[in-house]
Structures are given as C-alpha cells and as structure tokens.
N, C-alpha and C positions, 0 to 999 in steps of 0.2 A: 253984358254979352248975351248974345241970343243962344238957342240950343242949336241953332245952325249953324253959328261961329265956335263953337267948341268945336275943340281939338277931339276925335273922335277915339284915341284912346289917350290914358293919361302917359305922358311922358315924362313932369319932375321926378327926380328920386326923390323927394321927399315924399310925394304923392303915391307911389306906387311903394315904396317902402314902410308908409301908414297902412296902405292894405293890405301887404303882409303880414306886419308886424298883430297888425289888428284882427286878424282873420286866423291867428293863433291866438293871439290872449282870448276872444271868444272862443274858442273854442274849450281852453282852458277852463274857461268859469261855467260852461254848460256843462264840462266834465265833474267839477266840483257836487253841480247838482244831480247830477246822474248818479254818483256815490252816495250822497246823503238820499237817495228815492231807494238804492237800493238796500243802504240799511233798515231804511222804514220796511221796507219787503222782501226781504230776502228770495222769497219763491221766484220773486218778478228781476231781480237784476239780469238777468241774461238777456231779457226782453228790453230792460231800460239801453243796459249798454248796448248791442244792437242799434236801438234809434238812433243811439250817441254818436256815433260808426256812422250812419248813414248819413244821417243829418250833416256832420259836417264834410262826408265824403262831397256830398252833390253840392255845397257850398262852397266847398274847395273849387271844383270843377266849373261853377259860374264865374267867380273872381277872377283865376286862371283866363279863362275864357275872354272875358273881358280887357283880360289886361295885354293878352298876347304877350311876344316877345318872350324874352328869356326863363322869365318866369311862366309861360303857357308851356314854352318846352322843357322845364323840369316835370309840368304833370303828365306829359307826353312821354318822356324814358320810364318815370316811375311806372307807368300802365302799364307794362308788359313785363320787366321786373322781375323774375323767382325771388323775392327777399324771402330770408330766413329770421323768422321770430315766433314766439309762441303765440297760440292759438290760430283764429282762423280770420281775424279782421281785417287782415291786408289787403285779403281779397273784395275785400269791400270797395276799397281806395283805388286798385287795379282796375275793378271792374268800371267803375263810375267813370275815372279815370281814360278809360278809353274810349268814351266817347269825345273824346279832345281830340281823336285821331285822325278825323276826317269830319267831324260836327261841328268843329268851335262855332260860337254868335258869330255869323258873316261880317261886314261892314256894309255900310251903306253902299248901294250902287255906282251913284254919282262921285263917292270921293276915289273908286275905282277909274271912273271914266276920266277924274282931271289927275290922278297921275300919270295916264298913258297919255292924255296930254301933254304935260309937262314932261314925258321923255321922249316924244317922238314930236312936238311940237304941233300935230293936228289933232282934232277931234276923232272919238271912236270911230264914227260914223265914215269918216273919209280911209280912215286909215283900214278899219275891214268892213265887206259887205256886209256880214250880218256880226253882232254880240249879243248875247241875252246877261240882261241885269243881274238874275240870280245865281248868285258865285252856286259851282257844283259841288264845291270842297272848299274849307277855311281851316284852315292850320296856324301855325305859330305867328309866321312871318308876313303872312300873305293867303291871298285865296282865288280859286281860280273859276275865271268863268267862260264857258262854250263859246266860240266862235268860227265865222267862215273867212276866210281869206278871198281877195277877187277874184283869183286863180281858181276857182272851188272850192279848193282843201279844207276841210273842216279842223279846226285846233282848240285844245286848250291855252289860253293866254293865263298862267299866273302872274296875279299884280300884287306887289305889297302896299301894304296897309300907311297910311300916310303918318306919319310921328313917330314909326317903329323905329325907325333908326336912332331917335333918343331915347325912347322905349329901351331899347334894349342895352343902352351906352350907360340908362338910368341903372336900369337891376346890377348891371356890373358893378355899381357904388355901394349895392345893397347886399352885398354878398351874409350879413349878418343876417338880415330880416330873409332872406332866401334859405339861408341855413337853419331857422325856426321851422320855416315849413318843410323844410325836407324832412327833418325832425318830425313833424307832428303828424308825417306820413307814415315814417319807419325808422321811430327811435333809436336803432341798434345801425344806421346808415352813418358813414362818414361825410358830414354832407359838406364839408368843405370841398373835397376833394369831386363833389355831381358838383357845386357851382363854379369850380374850375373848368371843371367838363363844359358846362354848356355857355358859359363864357366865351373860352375857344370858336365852340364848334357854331354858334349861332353870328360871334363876328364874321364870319368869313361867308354863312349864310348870306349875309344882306346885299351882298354884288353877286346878282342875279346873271350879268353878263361872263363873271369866268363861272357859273354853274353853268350856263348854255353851252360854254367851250367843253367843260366837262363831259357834259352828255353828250356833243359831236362827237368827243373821241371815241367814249364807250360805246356807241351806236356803230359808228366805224369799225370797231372791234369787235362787236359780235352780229353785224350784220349778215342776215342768212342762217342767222342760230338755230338747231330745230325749238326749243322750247325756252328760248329766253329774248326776251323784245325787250329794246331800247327805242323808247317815239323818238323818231326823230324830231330835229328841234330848228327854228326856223330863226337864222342870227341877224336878217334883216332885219326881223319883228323883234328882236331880244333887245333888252338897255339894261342900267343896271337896276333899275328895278321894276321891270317885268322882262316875261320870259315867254316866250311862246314856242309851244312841240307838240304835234300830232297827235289829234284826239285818239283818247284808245277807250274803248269801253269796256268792261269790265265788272268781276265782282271782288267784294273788299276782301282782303285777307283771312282778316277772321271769321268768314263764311267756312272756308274750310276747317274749323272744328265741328261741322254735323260733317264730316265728310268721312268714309270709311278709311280705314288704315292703313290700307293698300295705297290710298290715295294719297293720305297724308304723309309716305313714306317719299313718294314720287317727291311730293312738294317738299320737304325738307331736304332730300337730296337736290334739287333745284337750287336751294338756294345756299348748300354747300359749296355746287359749282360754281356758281355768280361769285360770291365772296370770294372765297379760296384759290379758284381757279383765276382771276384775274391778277391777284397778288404773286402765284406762281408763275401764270404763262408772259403778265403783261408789266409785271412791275409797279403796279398801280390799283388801290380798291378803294370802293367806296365804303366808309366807318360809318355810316346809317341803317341800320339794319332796323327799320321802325315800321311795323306793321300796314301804316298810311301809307307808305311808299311801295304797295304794290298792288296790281289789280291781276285776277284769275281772269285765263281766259280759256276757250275751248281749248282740245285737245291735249290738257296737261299744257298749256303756255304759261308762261308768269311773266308781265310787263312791269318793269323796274324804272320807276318815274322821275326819283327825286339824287339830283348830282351835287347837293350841297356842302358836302365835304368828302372830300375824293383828297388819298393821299398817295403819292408817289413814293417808291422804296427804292434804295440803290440796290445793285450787286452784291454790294457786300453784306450790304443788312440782310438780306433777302437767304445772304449765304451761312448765315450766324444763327438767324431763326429758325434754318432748315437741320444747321447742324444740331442745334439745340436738341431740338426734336427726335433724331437721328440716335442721342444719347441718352434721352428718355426712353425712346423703344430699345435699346440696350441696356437700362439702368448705368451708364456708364455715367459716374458722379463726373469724374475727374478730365471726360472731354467736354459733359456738361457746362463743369467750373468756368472751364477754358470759352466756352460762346458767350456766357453772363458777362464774364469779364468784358471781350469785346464789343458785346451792347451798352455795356455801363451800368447793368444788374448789380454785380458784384465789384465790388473796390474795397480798397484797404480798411475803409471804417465801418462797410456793409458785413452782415452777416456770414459765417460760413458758411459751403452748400447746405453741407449736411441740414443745415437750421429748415432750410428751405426747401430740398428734396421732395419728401413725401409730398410737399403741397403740390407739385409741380406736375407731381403723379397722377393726383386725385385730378387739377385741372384741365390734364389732357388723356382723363384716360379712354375715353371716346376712339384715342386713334394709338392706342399702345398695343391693341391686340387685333391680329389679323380673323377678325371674326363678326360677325351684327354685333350690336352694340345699340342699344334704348337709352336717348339724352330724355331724362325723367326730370318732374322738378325739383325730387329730392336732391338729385346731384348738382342741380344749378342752386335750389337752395345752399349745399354747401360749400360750394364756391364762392358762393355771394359773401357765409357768413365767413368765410378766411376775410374778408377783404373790406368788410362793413361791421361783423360784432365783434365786440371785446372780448366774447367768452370763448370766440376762439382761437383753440388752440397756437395757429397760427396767426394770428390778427398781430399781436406786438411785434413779432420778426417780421412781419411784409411792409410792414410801417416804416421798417430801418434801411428799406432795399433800396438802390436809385431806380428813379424810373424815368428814363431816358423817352423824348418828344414822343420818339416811334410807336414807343409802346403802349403809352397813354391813348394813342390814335388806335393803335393793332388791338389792344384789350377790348376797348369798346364795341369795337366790330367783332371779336369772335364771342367776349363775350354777348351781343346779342344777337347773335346769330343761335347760338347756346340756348339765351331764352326762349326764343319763337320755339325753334326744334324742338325745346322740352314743351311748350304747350300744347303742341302735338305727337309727342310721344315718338319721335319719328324712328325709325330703326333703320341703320345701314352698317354693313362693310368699311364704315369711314377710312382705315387706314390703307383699303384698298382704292377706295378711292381718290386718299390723298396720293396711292404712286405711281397712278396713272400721272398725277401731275408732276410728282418729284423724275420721275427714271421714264413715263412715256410708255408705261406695262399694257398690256390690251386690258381693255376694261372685261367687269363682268359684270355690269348693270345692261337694261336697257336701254334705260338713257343714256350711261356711258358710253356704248356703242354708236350709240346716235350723233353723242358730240364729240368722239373720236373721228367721224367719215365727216362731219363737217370742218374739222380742225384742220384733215388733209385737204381740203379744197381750200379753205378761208384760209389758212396758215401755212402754209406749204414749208416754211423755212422756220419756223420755230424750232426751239433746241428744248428740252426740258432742263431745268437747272442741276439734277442731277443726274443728267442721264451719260455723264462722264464719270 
C-alpha cells in the first residue's frame, strides 16, 4: 500500500488503542528515569521533573492530534479544566493541551475535497465558486475551510475528516486504554465517567446535518441579539458530513485573557446569558462550552459557532431544577429533598440530603447571594475535586447519587461555563441575573438592559418560568 492509499487517520481499535496504551507506558518509563536523575541530583529534580511534564505534555498533544476523534476530544475538555491536585503541573498539560482547540495537524486538502464530493455528488469546484485548501481550523471531528458561494456569500464549510467515523466507533471500544490517559493527565480524575462523557457527546457530533438544524434554530432564536451572533448556516450546502455557515471573523477566545477586567466581566456575563438564558427562556442549550467554539468580535459581540450537542429540557425538568435552586437560596433541605427526588438524585438507596447539602452549596454558590460574586479557580478547583478526588470529602457520597441523562448533559454545561468564567476571573451579580430570567425583574447590568429591549421586540410573548 502506497502512502497515498493510507487511510489518513488510523481507525482499528486495536491500532488506536496501541497508541494509547503506548503513549502512557512511555511515559511511565521516562518517568522512572526522571526519578532516578533526580536522586543522583537532588538540587536539579525540579528542573528534571519539569522536562518530564513537558516533554510528555506536547507528546500527548501530537498523538491526540493525530488521531482525532474521541480521543482528540478528551485532550480538548481536559485544556480548560480547573483540576484540583497538588502542585502546579497541570498546568503544563492544560496549557499544551490547548493548542488542540483550534490547531489540531489539519488533513490533507484533497481527502477534504472527495468527501464533499461524496456528499453532495460534484466536485468543489462546481458546487462553490471559490474554496481555499488550507482548512482555517481543525478540531476533533473535522476542519474547516473558507469559501464563496455563487451567490457571493462568503462561508465557512466544515468537513469531516474521512475514517473518523470509525475513528471514533474505535476509542468507544477503548474505553480502558482512554482511561490510562486520562489518568496520566490528572491522576485524582474519574476517568471513566470523561469516557462516558465524550462517548456520548462526540456520537452525536458526527451527523453534521442535525447540528446544522441546530444552529438554524439557535440563529432563529437570537436573531437581532445586541451582542450574541449565531452564523447563520446554509442547509442546501449541509450533509451529514459537512456543514456550511457564514463566515465570521474573528478573534479566538483565549485572546481575551490580556484583556482588562472590565472587559472580561462583559465576556463572562455574555456567556452566562447564552448558556443559561437559552435553557430558561427557550427550553433548550447547547452543553459545549469549549473555548474553540467562540470568536470575539468588535463591540463586546461573541459569535457562538459550534451546535454539536444541543439538549432539549421539558417543563417539568426545567421546573425541578429551578425549584432546586429556589431551596438552595433558602437553605430549605426538605423542599430541596423533594426536587432531587423528582429528578432521580435522590431515591430509596441514594444518600440522605443531609450527606449532600453542603456540596450543593459550595457548587452553586455563585448565585445564592444577591451580590458580585468572583468564579476563581480555587472554587472550580473545588468542585472539580467533590467529583474527581477521593480525598474529598465528598467524593464517596456523589458516587452513590443517581444521575439522571439530564444532568450528565446540564453538569457539563454549567460546569464549563464554570471553567472559562474562572479563567477569567469574571465577577457579576449572577443571581441577579439569573431573575431576570426566572420572574422577568428589570436588569441592572448593561447588557441586561440591552437584552431586555431586544427580548421585547424578538420575544414579544414569552413568559419567564417563574414569573407566576
């Protein structure tokens, strides 16, 4: 077989499961020697471990890279992460780590061009007036590259990557060898519980065509927003594996940490309201909160790209999680009790509140006091460690909880919403800003204001769910 007839990423599990597997036992035996250098030198161990740290961080990072698929997107959640463990080498793996977010090795151009062949049945060339070869973004699944439409319109067309779909059917098999390296990221991580995670969230990723329905809605929904853009996205050009939506330009997310604080307050309440407020106003949010999926633009805008897993909430759930919360800002255990229950928290073999109260405090206590309020990373650090180390306190009682579909979905969204926020330090009002959404209260932000006078033109009939 030629280098041309290769499959351009590997797709057996057995093959992608050797890389893993192998890409921690290496690491293992470099670590061996990195002990025995720094017994020989004790002054110099800090410096040995260091390199240890780095070295296998950016080797992580190429393998990942390489391999895409499921395994590209555990090192994608991991980058942004508050984990809690000793010392300061996480940040190593974070940082590396985030160059996966909008950097991954592209793929060839050409195996780009024949699957939009193969889903629209012509060549690039017929099907848009201009595409440039070099993808602008490669990510897990796919990567996307500039183009014109005949019409003018300038777009981005994401295309996936050709094999990923067994690519990714593969790591599902590997859940073991996936679970070494989540490990060899962040020891004290439950890492069965991230390969579940991205399991889930990455099947549903690969049909490209209901993320485009996704985004149609969202776009629909906040169309005319003052400072939150949805590209719109074009369904004739959409299949299920590519996607094409209005180009937007932009700068990457993580630009704004040189940004001042005023600034970065703006942008975390932004993407308060995106999250949260869709989930209130509309029944429905997107559970990706991932740094790649956003570009800055002038005047405080934030363009919100990626609809790959967007979940739908009933009524009633919607009314369980608000009461939840309703009994938290009262400490009220015993109407608490009563919402867990009907989420499927709590059951006959599940823990008493009590066991689990304080945790519940700690993790929302952002919005328990009607005052500013700074998401830091010590407090996402200790949320993390309820829920990934053994040493804490609460780590054996959350293990016994049920955790019903929803909330596996709902966690992951707020908590990284949680993260970003704390990367930036962001400080708001939150609980005032969540009752503007709960009871409909006149905001006291600026931009609440702003997307107050928009809601009465865009929304004219909306109800807030609690505003009875």
């Amino acid at each position: 077989m030629t280098d041309k007839d290769k499959a351009p990423i590997p797709t057996g599990w057995a093959e992608r499961g050797a890389r893993l597997a192998g890409q921690t036992g290496r690491s293992a035996f470099r670590f061996l020697g990195t002990r025995a250098r720094s017994f020989a030198a004790p002054s110099r161990a800090g410096e040995f471990l260091d390199g240890f740290h780095q070295q296998t961080a950016h080797q992580l990072v190429e393998m990942l890279g390489e391999m895409k698929g499921a395994a590209m997107k555990l090192g994608q959640l991991a980058s942004f992460y508050e984990f809690s463990a000793p010392g300061d080498y996480l940040s190593t793996y974070r940082d590396a780590l985030t160059m996966l977010q909008n950097s991954a090795p592209p793929m060839d151009p050409e195996a780009s061009k024949a699957v939009i062949k193969e889903e629209f049945g012509q060549p690039v060339e017929e099907l848009f007036a201009t595409f440039e070869d070099q993808a602008i973004a490669a990510a897990s699944i796919g990567q996307v590259h500039r183009a014109t439409l005949h019409s003018g319109e300038r777009v981005a067309v994401k295309v996936q990557y050709p094999g990923v779909d067994q690519a990714v059917r593969a790591d599902i098999k590997n859940v073991n060898a996936m679970t070494k390296l989540a490990v060899a990221i962040a020891p004290n991580l439950d890492p069965k519980e991230v390969a579940n995670e991205v399991k889930e969230r990455v099947l549903e990723e690969l049909d490209y065509r209901r993320e485009a329905s996704n985004q149609q809605r969202f776009a629909e929904l906040f169309d005319g927003h003052p400072f939150i853009v949805v590209p719109k996205v074009y369904m004739d050009y959409s299949r299920t594996r590519v996607i094409t939506q209005e180009f937007i330009e932009g700068k990457p997310f993580m630009s704004a940490l040189d940004w001042s604080q005023d600034k970065k307050d703006d942008l975390t309440e932004t993407l308060f309201r995106f999250f949260y407020g869709c989930l209130n106003r509309f029944l429905i949010f997107s559970a990706d909160p991932h740094p790649g999926n956003y570009l800055l633009l002038p005047k405080g805008k934030v363009a919100f790209l990626d609809y790959g897993l967007v979940r739908a909430v009933d009524p009633g759930t919607l009314k369980l999680l608000l009461e939840l919360m309703q009994a938290l800002i009262d400490d009220d255990r015993e109407r608490g009790r009563g919402a867990m229950e009907g989420l499927g928290i709590l059951h006959r073999r599940t823990p008493e509140v009590d066991a689990i109260w304080d945790h519940l405090l700690t993790i929302n206590s952002p919005m328990l006091e009607d005052r500013p309020f700074t998401i830091d990373p010590p407090l996402v650090q200790g949320i993390a460690a309820a829920g990934f180390d053994p040493r804490s306190p609460a780590f054996q009682t959350l293990r016994k909880v049920g955790i019903p579909g929803i909330m596996v979905t709902f966690n992951r969204m707020s908590f990284g919403v949680a993260s970003l926020t704390a990367r930036l330090e962001g400080t708001a009002n939150w609980q005032a800003i969540a009752r503007e959404m709960w009871h409909g209260e006149p905001s006291k932000t600026r931009l609440g204001k702003k997307e107050q006078a928009w809601l009465k033109e865009a929304h004219p009939d909306l109800v807030p769910p609690l505003a009875e």
